[in-house]
C-alpha positions in Angstrom: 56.9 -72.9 68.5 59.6 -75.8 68.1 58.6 -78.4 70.1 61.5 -80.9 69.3 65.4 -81.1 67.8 63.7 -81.7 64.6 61.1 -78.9 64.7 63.6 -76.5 65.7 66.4 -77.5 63.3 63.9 -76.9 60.7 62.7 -73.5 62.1 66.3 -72.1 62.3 66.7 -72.8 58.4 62.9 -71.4 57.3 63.9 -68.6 59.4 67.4 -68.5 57.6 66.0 -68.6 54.0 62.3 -68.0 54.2 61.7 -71.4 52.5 61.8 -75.0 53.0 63.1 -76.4 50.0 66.2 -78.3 51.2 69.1 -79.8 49.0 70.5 -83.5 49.8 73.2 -82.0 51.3 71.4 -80.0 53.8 68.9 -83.0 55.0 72.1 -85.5 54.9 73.8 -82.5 57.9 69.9 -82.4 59.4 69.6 -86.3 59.6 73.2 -86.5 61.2 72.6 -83.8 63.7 69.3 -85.5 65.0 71.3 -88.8 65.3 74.4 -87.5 67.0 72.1 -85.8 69.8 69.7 -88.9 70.3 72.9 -91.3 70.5 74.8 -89.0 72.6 71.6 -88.7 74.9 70.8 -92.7 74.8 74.3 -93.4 75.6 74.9 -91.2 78.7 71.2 -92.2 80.1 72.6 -95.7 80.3 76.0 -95.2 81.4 74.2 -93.0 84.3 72.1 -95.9 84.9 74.0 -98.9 84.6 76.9 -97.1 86.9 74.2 -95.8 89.6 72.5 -99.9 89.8 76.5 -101.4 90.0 77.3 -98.8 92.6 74.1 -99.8 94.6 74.2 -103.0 94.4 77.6 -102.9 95.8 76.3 -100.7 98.9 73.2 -102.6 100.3 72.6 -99.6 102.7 72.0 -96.9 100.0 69.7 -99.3 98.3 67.7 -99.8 101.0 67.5 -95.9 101.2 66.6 -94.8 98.0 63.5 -98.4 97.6 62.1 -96.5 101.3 62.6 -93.4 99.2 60.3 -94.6 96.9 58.1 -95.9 98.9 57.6 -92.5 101.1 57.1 -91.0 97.6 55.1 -93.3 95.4 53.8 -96.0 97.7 51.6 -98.6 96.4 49.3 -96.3 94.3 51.9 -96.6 91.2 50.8 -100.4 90.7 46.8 -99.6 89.9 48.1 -96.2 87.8 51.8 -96.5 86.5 50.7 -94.0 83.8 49.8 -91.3 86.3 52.5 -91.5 88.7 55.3 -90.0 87.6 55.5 -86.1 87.9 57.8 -83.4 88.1 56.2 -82.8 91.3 57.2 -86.2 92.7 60.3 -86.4 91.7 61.0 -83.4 93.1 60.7 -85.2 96.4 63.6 -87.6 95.6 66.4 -85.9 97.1 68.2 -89.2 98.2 67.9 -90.2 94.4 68.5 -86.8 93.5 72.2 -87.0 95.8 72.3 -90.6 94.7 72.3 -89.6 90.8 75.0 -86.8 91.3 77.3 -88.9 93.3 76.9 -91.7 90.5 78.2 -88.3 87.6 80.8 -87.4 89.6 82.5 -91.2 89.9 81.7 -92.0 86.7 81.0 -89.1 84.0 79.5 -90.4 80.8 81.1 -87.6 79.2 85.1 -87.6 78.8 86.6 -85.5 81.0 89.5 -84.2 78.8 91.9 -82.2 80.8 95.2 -82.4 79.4 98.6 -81.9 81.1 102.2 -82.0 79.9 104.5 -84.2 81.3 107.7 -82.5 83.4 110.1 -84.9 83.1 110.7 -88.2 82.2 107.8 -90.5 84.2 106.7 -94.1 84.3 102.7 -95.1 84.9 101.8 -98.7 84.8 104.5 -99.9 82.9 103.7 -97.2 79.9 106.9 -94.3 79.4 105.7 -91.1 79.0 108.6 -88.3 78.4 109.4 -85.0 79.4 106.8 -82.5 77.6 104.7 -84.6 75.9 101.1 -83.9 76.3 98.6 -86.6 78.0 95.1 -86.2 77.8 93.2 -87.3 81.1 89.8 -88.8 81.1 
């Protein structure tokens, strides 16, 4: 039962070659793995969340939607027992978040959007020359 990144990284290779004796090399590839996925999942959380509070705060309205939201959900309870407030149940109920949270992804994705395209001709965008059949990468 692998109940992390860690535990299950470790699994896979026990499972690969029935031991755990692990050479520099392969703890160096472990150690980067584990740090690439916590980054990449830090970094995104906080791009979701910094973008969703700007977008907000710019729209008063949908603020005052999602703190009634709250409120409807969680009420006053959560200030006597933060620790036993949030649950999967409840946020469940947070479908104005929930639209809220999607809308923030699809204005601002934390992850590159690479689509690339190749130029037809000869073209000018904001002052930068891109010729005919080179390839730009959108994100």
């Amino acid at each position: 039962d692998c109940s992390d990144m860690l535990a299950y990284i470790l699994d896979f290779h026990f499972k690969q070659r029935g031991d755990l004796n692990l050479d520099q090399h392969t703890l160096d590839l472990i150690r980067d793995h584990c740090l690439s996925l916590m980054g990449a999942g830090i970094h995104s959380t906080s791009c979701l969340l910094n973008f969703a509070l700007y977008n907000l705060s710019c729209k008063p309205e949908f603020l005052k939607k999602v703190k009634a939201e709250l409120q409807e959900v969680f009420g006053d309870e959560w200030r006597s027992h933060p620790d036993k407030m949030v649950t999967f149940d409840k946020i469940s109920k947070l479908k104005y978040l929930t639209r809220v949270i999607d809308e923030t992804l699809r204005l601002h994705s934390p992850l590159p959007m690479l689509v690339d395209f190749v130029a037809k001709k000869n073209i000018e965008l904001d002052g930068l020359m891109i010729k005919k059949d080179t390839s730009v990468i959108v994100s």
